[in-house]
C-alpha positions as CSV (number, residue, x, y, z in Angstrom):
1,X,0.0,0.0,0.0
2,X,1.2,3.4,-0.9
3,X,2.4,5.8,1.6
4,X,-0.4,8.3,0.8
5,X,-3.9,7.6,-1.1
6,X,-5.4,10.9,-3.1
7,X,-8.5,11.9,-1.5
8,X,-11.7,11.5,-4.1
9,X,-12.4,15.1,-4.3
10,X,-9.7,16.5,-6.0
11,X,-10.5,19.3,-7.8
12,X,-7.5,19.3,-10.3
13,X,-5.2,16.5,-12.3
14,X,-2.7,16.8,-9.4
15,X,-3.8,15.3,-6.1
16,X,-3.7,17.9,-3.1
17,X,-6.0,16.3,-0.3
18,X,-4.1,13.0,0.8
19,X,-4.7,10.8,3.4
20,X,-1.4,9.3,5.3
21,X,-2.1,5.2,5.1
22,X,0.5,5.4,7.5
23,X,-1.5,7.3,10.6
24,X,-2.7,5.5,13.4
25,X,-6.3,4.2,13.3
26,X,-7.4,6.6,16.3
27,X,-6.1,9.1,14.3
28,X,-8.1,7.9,11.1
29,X,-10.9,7.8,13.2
30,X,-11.1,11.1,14.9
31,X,-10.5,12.6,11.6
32,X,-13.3,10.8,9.5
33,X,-15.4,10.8,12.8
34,X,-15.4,15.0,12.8
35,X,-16.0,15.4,9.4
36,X,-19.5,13.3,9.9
37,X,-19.9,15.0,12.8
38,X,-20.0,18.6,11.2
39,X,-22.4,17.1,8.6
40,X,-24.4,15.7,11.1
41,X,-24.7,19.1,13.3
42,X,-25.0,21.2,9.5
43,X,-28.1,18.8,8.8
44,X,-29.5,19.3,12.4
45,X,-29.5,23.0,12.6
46,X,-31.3,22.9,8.7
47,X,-33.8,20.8,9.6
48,X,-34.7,23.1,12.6
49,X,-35.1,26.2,10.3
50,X,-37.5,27.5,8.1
51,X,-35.5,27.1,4.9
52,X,-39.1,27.9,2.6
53,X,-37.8,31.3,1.8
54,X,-34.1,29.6,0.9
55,X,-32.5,30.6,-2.0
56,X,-32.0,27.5,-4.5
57,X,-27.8,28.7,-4.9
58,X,-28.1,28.6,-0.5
59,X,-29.2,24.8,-0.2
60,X,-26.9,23.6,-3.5
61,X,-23.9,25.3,-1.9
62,X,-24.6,23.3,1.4
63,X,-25.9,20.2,0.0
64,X,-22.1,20.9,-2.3
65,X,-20.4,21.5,1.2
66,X,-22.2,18.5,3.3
67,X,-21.3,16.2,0.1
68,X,-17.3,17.4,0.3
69,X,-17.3,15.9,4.1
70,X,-18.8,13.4,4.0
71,X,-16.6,12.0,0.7
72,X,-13.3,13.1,3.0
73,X,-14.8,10.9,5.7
74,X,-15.7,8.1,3.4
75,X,-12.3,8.3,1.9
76,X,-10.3,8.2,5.4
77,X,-12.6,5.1,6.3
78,X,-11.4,3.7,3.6
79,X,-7.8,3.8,4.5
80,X,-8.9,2.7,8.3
81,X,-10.5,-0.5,6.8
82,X,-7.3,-1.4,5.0
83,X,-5.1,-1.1,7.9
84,X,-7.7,-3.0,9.7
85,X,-7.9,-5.2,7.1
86,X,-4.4,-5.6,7.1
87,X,-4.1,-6.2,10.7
88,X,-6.5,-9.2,10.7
């Protein structure tokens, strides 16, 4: 396994977001784990306001936001089920 995956949601050619395949797995975990946590609290505190008089640009550019995190968390799980994987 390579020292480094590129995360899914590069933007360019050239991979800039990384994930170390080489951090510990609480490390892994507490990263991927905040990322659906900010998600989770973003979702909460819509779904407690009146967003009828939302602008459609406003809920694309937090559904665009939400979708971002929860990739980066899916992408770091990723690399935690390898190691696991690896450990078994």
């Amino acid at each position: 396994m390579n020292s480094q995956i590129s995360m899914t949601h590069n933007e360019d050619s050239i991979p800039v977001l990384l994930v170390s395949t080489e951090a510990p797995l609480d490390v892994l975990h507490s990263s991927a784990a905040s990322r659906f946590l900010a998600v989770t609290q973003m979702m909460e505190s819509l779904a407690s306001l009146d967003i009828s008089s939302a602008k459609g640009a406003d809920v694309q550019q937090l559904a665009h936001v939400a979708a971002m995190l929860l990739r980066d968390g899916c992408d770091v799980m990723d690399v935690l089920g390898r190691q696991i994987r690896l450990r078994v």
